[in-house]
TORGU-744215 format. One record per residue (C-alpha): residue in one letter; x, y, z; residue number from 0. Coordinates in pm, 1 decimal, decimal comma. Last residue first. Layout:
<atoms>
 code       c1       c2       c3 pos
    A        X        Y        Z NUM
...
</atoms>
This chain:
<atoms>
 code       c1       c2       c3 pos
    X   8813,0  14404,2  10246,5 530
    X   8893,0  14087,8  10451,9 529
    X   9083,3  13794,6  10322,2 528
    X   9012,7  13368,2  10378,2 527
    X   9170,8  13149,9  10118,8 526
    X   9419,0  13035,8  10381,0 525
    X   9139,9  12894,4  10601,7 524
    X   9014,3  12571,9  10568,3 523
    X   8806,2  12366,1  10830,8 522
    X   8705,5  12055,7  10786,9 521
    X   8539,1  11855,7  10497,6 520
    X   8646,5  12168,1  10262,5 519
    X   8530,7  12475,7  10151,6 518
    X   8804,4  12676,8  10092,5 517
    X   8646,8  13021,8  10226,3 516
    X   8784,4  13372,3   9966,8 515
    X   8569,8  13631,0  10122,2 514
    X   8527,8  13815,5  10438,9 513
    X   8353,3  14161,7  10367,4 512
    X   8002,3  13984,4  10448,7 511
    X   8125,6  13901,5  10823,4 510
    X   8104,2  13551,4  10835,2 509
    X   7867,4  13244,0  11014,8 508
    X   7893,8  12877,1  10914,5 507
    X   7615,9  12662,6  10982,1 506
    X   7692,6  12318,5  11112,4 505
    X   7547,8  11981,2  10935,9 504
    X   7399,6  11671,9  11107,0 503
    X   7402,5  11306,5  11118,7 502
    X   7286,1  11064,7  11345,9 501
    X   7310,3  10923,7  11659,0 500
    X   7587,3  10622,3  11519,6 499
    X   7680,1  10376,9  11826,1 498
    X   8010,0  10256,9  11932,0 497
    X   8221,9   9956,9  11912,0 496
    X   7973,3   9682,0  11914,2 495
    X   8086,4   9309,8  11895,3 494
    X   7768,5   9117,6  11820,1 493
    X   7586,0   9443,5  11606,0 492
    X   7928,8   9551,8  11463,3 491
    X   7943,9   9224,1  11289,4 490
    X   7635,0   9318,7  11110,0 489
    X   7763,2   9636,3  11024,9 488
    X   8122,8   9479,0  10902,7 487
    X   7933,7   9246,3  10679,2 486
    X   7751,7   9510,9  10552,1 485
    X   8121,3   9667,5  10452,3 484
    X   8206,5   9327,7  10263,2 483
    X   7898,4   9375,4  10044,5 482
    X   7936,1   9729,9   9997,4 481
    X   8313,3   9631,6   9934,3 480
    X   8195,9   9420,3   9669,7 479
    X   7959,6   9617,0   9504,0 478
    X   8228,4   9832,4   9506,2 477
    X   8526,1   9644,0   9336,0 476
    X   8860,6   9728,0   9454,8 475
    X   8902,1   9509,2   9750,6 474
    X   9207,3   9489,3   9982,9 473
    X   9072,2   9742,7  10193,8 472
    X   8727,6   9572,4  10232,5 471
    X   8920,8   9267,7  10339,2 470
    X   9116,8   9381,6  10586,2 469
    X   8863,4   9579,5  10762,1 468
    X   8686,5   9243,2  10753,8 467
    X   8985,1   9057,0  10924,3 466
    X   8964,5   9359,0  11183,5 465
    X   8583,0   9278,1  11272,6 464
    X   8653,1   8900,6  11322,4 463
    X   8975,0   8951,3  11564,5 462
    X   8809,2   9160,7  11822,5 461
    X   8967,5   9430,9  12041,4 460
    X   8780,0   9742,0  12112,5 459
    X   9000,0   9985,7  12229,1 458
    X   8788,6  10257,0  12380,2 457
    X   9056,3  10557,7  12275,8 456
    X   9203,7  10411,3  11962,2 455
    X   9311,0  10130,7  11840,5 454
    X   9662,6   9993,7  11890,8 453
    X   9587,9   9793,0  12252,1 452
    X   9320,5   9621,3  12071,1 451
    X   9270,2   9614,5  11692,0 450
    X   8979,8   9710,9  11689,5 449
    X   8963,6   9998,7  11442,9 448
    X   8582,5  10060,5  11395,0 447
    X   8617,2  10397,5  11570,9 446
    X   8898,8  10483,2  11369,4 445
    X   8671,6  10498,3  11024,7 444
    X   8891,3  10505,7  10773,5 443
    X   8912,1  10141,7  10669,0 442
    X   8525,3  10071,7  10761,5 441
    X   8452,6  10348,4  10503,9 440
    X   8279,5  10628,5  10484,0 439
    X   8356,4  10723,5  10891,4 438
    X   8593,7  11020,2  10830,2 437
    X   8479,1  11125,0  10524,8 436
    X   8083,4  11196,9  10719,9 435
    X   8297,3  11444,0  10942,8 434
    X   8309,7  11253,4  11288,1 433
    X   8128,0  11365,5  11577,0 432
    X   8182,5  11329,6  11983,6 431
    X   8019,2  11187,9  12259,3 430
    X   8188,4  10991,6  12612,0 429
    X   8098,4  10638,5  12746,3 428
    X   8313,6  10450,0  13057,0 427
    X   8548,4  10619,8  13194,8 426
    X   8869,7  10687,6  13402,1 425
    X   8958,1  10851,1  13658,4 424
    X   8999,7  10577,9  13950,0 423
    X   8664,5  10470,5  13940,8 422
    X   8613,8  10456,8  13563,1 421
    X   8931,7  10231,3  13579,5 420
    X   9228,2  10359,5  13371,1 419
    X   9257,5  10351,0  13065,5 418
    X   9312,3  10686,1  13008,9 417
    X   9272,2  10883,3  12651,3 416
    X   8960,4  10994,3  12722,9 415
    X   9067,3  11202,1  13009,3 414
    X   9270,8  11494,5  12789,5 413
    X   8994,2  11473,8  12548,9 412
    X   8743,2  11506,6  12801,5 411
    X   8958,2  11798,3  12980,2 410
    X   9001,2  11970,2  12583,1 409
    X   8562,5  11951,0  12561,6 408
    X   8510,9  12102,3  12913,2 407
    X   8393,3  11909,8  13191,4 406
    X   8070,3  11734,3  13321,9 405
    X   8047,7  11435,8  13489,3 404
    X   7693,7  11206,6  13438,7 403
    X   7755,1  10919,8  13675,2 402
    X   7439,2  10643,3  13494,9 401
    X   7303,1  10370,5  13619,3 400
    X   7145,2  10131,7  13355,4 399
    X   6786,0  10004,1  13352,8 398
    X   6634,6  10149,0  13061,1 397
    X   6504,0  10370,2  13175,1 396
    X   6845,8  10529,8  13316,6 395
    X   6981,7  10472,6  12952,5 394
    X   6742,1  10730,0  12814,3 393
    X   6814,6  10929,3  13137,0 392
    X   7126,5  10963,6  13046,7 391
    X   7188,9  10920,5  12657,9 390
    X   7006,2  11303,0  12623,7 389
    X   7209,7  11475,5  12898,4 388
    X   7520,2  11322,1  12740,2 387
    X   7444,8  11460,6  12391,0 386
    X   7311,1  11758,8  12513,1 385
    X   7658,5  11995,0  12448,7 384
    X   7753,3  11907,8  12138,5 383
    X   7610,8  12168,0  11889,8 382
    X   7816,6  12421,2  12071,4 381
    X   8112,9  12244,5  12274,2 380
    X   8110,2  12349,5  12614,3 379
    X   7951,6  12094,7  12830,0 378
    X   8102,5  11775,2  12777,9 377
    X   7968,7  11499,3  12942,9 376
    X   8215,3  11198,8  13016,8 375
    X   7964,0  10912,6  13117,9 374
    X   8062,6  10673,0  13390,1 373
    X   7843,1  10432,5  13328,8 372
    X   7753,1  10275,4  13733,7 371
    X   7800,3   9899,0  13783,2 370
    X   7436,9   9796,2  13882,8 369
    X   7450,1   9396,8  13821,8 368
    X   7413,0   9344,3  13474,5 367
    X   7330,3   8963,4  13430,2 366
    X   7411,4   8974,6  13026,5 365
    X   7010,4   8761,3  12994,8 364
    X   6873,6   9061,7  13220,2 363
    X   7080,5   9328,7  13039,2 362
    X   6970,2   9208,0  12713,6 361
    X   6594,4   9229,8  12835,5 360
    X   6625,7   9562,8  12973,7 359
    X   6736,7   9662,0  12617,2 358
    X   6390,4   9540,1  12449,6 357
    X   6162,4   9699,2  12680,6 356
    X   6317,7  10039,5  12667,3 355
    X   6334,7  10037,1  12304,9 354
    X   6463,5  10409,7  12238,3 353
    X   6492,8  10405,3  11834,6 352
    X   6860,0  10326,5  11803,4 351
    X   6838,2   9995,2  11637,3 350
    X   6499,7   9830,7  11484,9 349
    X   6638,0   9820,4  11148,4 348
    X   6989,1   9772,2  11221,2 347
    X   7037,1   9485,1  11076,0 346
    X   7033,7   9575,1  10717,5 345
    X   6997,7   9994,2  10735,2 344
    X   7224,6  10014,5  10407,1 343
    X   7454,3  10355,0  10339,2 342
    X   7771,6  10223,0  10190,7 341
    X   7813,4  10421,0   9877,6 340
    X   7736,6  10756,2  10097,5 339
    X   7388,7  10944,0  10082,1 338
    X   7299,1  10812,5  10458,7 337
    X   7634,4  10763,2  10661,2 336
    X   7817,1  10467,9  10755,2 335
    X   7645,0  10267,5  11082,2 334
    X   7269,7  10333,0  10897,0 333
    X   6992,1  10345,1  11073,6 332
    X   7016,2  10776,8  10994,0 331
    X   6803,0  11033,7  11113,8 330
    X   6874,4  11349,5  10934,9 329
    X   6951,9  11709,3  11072,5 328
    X   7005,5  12082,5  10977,7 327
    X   6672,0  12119,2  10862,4 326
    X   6539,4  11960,2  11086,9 325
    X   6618,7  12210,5  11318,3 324
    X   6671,7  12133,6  11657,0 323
    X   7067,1  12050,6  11627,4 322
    X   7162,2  11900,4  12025,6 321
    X   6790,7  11858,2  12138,7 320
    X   6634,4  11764,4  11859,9 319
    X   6903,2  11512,1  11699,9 318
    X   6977,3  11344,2  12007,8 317
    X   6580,7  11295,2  12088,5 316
    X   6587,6  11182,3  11705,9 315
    X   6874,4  10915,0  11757,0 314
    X   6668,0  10734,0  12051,0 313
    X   6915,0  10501,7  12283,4 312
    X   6750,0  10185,7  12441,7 311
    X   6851,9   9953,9  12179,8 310
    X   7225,7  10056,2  12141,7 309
    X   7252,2  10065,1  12465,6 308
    X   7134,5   9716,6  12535,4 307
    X   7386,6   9613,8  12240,5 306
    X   7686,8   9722,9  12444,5 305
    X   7533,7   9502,4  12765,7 304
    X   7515,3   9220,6  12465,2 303
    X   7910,9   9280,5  12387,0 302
    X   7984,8   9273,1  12800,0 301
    X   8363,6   9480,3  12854,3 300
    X   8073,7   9762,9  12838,5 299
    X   7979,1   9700,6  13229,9 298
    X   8281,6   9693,0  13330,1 297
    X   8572,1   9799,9  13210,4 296
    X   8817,1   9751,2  12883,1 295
    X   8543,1   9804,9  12649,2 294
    X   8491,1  10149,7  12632,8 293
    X   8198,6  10258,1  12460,1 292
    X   8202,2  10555,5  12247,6 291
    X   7865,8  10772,5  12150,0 290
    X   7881,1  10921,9  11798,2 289
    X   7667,4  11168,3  11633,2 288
    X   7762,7  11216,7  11284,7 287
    X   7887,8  11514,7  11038,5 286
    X   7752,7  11678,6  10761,6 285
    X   7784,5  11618,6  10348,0 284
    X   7695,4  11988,4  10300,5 283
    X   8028,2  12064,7  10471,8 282
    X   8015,6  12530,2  10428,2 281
    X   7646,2  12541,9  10525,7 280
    X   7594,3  12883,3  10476,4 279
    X   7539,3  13235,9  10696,4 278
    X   7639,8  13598,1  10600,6 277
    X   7668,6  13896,9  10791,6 276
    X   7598,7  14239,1  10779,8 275
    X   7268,4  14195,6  10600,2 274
    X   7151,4  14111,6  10922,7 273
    X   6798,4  13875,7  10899,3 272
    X   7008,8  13537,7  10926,0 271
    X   7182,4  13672,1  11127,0 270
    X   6908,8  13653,8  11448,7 269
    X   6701,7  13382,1  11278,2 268
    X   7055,8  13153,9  11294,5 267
    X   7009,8  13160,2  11710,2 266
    X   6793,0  12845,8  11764,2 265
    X   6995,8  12637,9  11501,7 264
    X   7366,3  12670,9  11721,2 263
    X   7594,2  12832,6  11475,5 262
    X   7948,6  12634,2  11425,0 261
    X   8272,6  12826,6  11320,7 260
    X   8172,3  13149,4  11383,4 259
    X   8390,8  13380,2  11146,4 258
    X   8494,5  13793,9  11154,6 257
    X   8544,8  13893,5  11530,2 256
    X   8472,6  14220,8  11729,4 255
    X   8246,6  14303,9  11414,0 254
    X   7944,0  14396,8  11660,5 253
    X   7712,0  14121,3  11502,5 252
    X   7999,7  13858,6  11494,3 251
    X   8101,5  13963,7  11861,7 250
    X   7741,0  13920,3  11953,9 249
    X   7724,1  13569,7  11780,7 248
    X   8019,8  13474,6  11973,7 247
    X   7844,1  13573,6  12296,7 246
    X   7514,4  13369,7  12209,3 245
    X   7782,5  13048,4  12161,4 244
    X   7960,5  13094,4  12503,7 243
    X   8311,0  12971,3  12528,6 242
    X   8463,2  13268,7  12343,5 241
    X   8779,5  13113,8  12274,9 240
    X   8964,4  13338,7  12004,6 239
    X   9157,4  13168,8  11730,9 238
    X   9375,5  13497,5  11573,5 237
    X   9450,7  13462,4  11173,1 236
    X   9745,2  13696,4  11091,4 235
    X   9886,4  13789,9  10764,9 234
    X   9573,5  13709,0  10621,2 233
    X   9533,6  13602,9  10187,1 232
    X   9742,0  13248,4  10237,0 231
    X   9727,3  13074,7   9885,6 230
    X   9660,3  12701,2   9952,3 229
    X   9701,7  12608,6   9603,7 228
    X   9569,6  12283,6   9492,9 227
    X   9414,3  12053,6   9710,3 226
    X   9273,7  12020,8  10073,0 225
    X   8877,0  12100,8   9866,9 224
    X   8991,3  12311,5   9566,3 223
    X   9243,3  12530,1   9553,0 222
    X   9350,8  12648,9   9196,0 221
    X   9669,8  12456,9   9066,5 220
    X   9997,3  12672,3   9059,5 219
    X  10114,8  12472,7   9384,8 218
    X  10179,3  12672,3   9736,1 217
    X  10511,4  12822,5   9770,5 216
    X  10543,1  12902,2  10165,3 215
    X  10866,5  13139,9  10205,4 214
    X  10610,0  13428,8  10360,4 213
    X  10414,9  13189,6  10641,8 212
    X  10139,5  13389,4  10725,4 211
    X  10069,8  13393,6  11113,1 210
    X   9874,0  13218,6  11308,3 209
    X   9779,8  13285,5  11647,4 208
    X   9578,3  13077,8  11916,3 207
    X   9346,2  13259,8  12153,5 206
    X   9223,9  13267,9  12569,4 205
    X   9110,2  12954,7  12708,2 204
    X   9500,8  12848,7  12637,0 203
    X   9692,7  13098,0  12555,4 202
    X   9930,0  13077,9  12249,9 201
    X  10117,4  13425,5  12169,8 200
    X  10476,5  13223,6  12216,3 199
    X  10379,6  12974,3  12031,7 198
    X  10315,7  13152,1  11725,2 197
    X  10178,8  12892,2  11499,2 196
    X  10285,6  12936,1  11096,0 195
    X  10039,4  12947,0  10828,9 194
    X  10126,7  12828,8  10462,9 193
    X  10224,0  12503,3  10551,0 192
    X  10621,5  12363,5  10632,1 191
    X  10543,4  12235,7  10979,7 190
    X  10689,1  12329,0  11301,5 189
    X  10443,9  12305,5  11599,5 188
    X  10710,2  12170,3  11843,8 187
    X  10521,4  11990,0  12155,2 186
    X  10492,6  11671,2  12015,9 185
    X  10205,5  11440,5  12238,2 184
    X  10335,4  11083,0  12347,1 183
    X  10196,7  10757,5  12220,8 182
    X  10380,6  10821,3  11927,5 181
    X  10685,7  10837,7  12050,9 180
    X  10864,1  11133,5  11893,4 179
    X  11099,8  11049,4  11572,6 178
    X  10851,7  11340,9  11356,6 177
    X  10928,5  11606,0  11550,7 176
    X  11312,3  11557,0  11498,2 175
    X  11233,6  11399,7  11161,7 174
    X  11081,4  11728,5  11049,6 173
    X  10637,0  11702,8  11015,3 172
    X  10414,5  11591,6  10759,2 171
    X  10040,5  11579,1  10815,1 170
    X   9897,7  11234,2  10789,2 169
    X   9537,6  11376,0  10881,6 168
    X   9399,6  11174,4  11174,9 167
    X   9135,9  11280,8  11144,7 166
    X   8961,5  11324,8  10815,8 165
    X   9086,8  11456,3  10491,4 164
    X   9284,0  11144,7  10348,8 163
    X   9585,5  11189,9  10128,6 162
    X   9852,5  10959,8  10231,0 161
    X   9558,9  10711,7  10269,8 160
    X   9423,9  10780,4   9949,6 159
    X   9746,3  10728,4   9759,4 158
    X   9804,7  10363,2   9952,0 157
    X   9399,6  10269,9   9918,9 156
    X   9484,3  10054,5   9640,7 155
    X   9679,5   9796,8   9801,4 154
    X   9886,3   9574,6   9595,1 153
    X  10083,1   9311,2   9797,3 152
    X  10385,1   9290,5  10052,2 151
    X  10410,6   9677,9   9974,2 150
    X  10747,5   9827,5   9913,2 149
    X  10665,7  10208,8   9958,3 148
    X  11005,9  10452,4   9838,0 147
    X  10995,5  10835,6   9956,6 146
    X  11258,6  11026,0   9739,0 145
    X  11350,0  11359,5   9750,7 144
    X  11648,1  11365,3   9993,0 143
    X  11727,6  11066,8   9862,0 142
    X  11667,9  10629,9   9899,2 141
    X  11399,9  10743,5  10195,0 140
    X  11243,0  10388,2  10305,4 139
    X  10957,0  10215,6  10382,2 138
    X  10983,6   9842,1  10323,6 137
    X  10719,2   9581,5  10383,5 136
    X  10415,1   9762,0  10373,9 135
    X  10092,8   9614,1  10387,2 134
    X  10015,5   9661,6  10781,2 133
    X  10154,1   9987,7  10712,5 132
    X   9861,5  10121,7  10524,3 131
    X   9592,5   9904,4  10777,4 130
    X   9794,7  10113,5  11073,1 129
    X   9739,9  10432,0  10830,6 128
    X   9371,1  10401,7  10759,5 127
    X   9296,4  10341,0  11158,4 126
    X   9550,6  10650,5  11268,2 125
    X   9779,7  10555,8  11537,0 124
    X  10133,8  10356,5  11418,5 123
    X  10040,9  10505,7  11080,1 122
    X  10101,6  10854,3  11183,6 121
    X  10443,6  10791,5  11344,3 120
    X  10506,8  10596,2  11064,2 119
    X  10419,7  10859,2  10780,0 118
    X  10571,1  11128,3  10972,3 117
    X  10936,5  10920,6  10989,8 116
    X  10935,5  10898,1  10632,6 115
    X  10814,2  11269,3  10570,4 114
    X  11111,2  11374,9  10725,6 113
    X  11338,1  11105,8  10547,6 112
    X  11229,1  11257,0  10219,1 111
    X  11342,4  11600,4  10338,0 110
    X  11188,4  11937,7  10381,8 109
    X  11472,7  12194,3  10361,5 108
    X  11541,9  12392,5  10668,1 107
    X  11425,4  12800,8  10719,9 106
    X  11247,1  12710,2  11027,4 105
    X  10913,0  12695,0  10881,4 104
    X  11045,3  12411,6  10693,7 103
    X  11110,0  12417,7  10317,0 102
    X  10961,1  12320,8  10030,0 101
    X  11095,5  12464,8   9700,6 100
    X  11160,5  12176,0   9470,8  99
    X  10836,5  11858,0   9481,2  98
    X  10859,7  11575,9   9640,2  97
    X  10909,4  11245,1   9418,4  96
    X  10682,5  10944,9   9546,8  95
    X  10782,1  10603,8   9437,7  94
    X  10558,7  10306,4   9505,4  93
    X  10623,5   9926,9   9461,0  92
    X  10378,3   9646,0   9483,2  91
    X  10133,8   9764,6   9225,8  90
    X  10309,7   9448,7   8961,1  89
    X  10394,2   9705,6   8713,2  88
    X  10582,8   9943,2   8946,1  87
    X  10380,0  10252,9   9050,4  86
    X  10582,1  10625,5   8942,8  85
    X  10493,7  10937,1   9167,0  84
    X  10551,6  11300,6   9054,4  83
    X  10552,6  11655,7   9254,0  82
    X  10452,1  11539,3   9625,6  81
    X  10380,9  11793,2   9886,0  80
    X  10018,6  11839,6   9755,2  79
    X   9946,4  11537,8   9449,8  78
    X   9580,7  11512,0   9404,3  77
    X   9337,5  11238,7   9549,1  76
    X   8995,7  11275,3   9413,3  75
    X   8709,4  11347,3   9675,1  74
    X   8563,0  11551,7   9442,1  73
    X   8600,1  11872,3   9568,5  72
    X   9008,6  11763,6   9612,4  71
    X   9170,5  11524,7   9807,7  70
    X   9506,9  11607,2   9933,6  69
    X   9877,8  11393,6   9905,9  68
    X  10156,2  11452,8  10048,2  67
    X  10003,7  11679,9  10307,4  66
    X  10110,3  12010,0  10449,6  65
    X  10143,6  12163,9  10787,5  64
    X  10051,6  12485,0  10956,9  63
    X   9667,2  12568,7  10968,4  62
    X   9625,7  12207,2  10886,5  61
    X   9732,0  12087,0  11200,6  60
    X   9514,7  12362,8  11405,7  59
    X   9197,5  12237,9  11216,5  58
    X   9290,3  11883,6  11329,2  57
    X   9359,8  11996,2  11663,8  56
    X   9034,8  12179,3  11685,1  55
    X   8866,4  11813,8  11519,2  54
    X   9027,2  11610,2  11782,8  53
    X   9143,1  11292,2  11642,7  52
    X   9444,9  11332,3  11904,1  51
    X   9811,8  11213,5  11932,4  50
    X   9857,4  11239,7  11552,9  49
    X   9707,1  11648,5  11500,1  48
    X   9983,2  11735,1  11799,7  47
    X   9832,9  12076,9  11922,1  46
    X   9680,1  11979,0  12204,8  45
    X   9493,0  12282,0  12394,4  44
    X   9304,4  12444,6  12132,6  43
    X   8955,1  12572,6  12262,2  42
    X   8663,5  12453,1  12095,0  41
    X   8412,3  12499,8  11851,6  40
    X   8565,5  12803,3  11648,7  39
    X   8560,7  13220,7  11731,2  38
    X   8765,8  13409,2  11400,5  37
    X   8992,9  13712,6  11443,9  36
    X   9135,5  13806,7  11068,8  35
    X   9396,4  14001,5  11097,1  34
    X   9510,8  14201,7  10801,3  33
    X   9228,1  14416,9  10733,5  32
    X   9247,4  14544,5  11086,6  31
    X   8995,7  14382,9  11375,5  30
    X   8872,6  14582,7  11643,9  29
    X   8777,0  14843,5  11445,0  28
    X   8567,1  14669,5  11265,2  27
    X   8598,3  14642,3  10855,9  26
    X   8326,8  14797,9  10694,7  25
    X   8033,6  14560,3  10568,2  24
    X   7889,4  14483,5  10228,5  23
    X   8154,0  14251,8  10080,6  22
    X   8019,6  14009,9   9854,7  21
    X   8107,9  13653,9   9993,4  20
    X   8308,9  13424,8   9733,9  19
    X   8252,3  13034,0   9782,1  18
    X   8573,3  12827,1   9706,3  17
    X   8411,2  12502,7   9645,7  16
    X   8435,5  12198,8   9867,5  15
    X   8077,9  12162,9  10019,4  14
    X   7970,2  12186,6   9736,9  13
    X   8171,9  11910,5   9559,7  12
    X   8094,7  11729,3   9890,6  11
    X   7685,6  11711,8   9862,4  10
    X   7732,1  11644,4   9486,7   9
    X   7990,6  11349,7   9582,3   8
    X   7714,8  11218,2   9819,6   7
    X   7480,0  11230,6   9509,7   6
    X   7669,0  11101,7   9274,0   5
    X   7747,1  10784,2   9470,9   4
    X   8157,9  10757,3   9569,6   3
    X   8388,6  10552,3   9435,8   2
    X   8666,3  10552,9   9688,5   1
    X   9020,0  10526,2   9557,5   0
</atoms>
């Protein structure tokens, strides 16, 4: 289990806490007391949580499926699905008892052998799980209550794993779902949490519906963080894709909707002053800037080309133009994030600070001869949307040439997943975030899986950096996993993967007579009524 600084875990605790909102405002007319109509950061066109780390589908996943496991505002894992678990003397055998009274949004009882098959279609994609499965020699269902782990040698992160917050969330699914290829997206959302996704009502670049699941029992303990007792309050929670952030805020204002998921800094002065509404930093601990190389292709199949960009990219330009505040921002030389256990800046001192100079060099001694980045720009996502315009013409003076294409967030995410030549449709760079859980650790963090062909989209392949993913995850003392984990940020400098742009948090917008937000790492929202 991660040990995390008290500082980070104050950051999280808060971030975690059910936070009641006093209720000041009528409900609209628009939207009853029992629909809650809420405008996020994306559009939801995948809805398989395992196929994509995208943070809407993650959202979406835990909208309607459960976990065995869940952290809580501490980042300490608590049984969700799972009612007991036994570990054998020698840590190489775990037994996980589910819990009476789960059942399947189609009436059927949630088996062990469900959750088996979830587990390994998870693990054959997620970074934490592959590492998970790695260890295991046996996985097996003895009873219809019973999930068995035979490890080939102790592995503390097991409990954590089945429990982590971050994409991709091991969220457990019926065998029938579950036996799908895993390379190939599910398109039955049944799950067994307290919301369930009516399909039917689904328009994509339109809304998602939810609906409360009535035969969900959720546990007696209090929610806190993904733990405890998700206690649905809404009958009916619509997703509506308003593409345009100043149009959201409107509908907030007006009472069309109740929620804005992420509030662009430079229009927070306009609620900020309405007493109708109520804005908060919900994930204190933030988020990070990420750019992704792909290293199939030229000219990122070149390590020292990948460290060019790393020279001649400028984390505050990223920072101002994409957040703006500083108070919503930190830059961080850091490849895991600032505040966390592993924070260190050792060899990456003079990284990501726009040396021009320096990354022509590398691309002189790497002989880069022209080949056009193509970049994969998205142009819809608030908070997200000048990443690419921001890397291109830093790049450019460097001495790259860049093809900026633009598209929508769910087309990128679609594309991303190619590996096909940037000529013939594929790519070369594209932006995203990760929640500061999701990259704490070189075990969780997917974009330092390289593990080739099983990675994920970019697949990095390099022998050296997995060995020390290994290692940190067999290790149990900190200092010694810092000390591993610098290793892996060093390494990262002669075989880079993708480069940190810093961190940043999202403000939260609400109607004040919405109350009851989990606070979580990602989005919760079964606590959420209106009055």
């Amino acid at each position: 289990m991660l040990k995390l600084r008290r500082r980070f875990m104050g950051a999280l605790a808060a971030a975690a806490a059910v936070m009641p909102l006093a209720a000041s405002a009528p409900a609209s007319a628009q939207s009853t007391p029992s629909t809650l109509k809420v405008a996020l950061h994306s559009d939801l066109k995948i809805i398989d949580p395992i196929w994509t780390s995208a943070l809407i589908t993650t959202n979406h996943g835990y909208m309607i499926y459960d976990t065995l496991f869940a952290v809580d505002d501490k980042l300490e894992v608590k049984p969700q699905m799972v009612d007991k678990w036994e570990v054998s003397p020698d840590k190489l055998t775990y037994t996980l008892t589910l819990r009476d009274g789960l059942e399947w949004h189609d009436g059927k009882p949630v088996t062990a052998e469900d959750c088996v098959a979830s587990i390994k279609r998870w693990g054959a994609r997620d970074a934490m799980g592959q590492k998970l499965m790695a260890v295991t020699s046996d996985l097996s269902a003895p009873d219809d209550k019973t999930i068995k782990f035979v490890l080939k040698q102790p592995y503390g992160l097991l409990l954590y794993s089945l429990g982590k917050p971050g994409s991709n969330v091991p969220f457990m699914m019926p065998k029938s779902v579950a036996s799908t290829d895993p390379n190939s997206q599910i398109t039955d959302a049944t799950g067994s949490g307290p919301f369930i996704f009516k399909k039917d009502e689904w328009k994509p670049g339109e809304k998602a519906v939810y609906v409360k699941n009535p035969k969900y029992k959720p546990r007696a303990e209090p929610a806190s963080g993904f733990a405890g007792g998700k206690v649905a309050k809404a009958d009916r929670i619509e997703w509506v894709w308003i593409p345009d952030t100043q149009t959201q805020v409107n509908a907030l204002l007006s009472g069309e909707i109740d929620l804005v998921e992420m509030v662009p800094a430079d229009l927070l002065p306009l609620l900020k002053k309405e007493k109708s509404v109520k804005v908060f930093v919900g994930n204190k601990a933030g988020r990070q800037y990420t750019m992704r190389f792909n290293v199939l292709h030229k000219p990122f199949d070149n390590a020292k080309i990948r460290l060019a960009a790393l020279y001649a990219l400028d984390q505050k330009e990223f920072l101002d133009a994409n957040v703006g505040d500083p108070e919503y921002y930190k830059v961080c030389n850091s490849l895991f994030p600032c505040g966390s256990p592993l924070e260190s800046t050792k060899g990456w001192e003079d990284k990501l600070s726009g040396n021009a100079a320096k990354a022509k060099q590398l691309l002189t001694e790497a002989g880069y001869d022209g080949t056009p980045v193509v970049m994969l720009h998205q142009t819809d996502v608030a908070g997200h949307n000048n990443l690419a315009t921001v890397a291109k013409p830093q790049l450019e003076k460097a001495g790259f040439k860049v093809d900026l294409q633009p598209m929508d967030w769910q087309t990128l995410v679609a594309r991303r997943a190619k590996k096909d030549a940037p000529s013939a449709g594929g790519w070369n760079v594209f932006f995203t975030s990760w929640g500061a859980v999701d990259v704490i650790n070189p075990a969780a963090a997917a974009f330092l899986n390289a593990s080739c062909d099983k990675a994920t989209f970019g697949w990095p392949c390099d022998a050296e950096l997995e060995k020390l993913r290994d290692a940190y995850a067999a290790e149990s003392d900190p200092a010694k996993q810092k000390a591993i984990a610098e290793q892996v940020q060093l390494r990262v400098l002669e075989y880079p993967t993708h480069v940190p742009l810093g961190q940043f948090t999202s403000p939260t917008a609400v109607r004040a007579n919405v109350s009851g937000m989990v606070f979580a790492p990602t989005l919760a929202m079964w606590g959420l009524e209106k009055k």
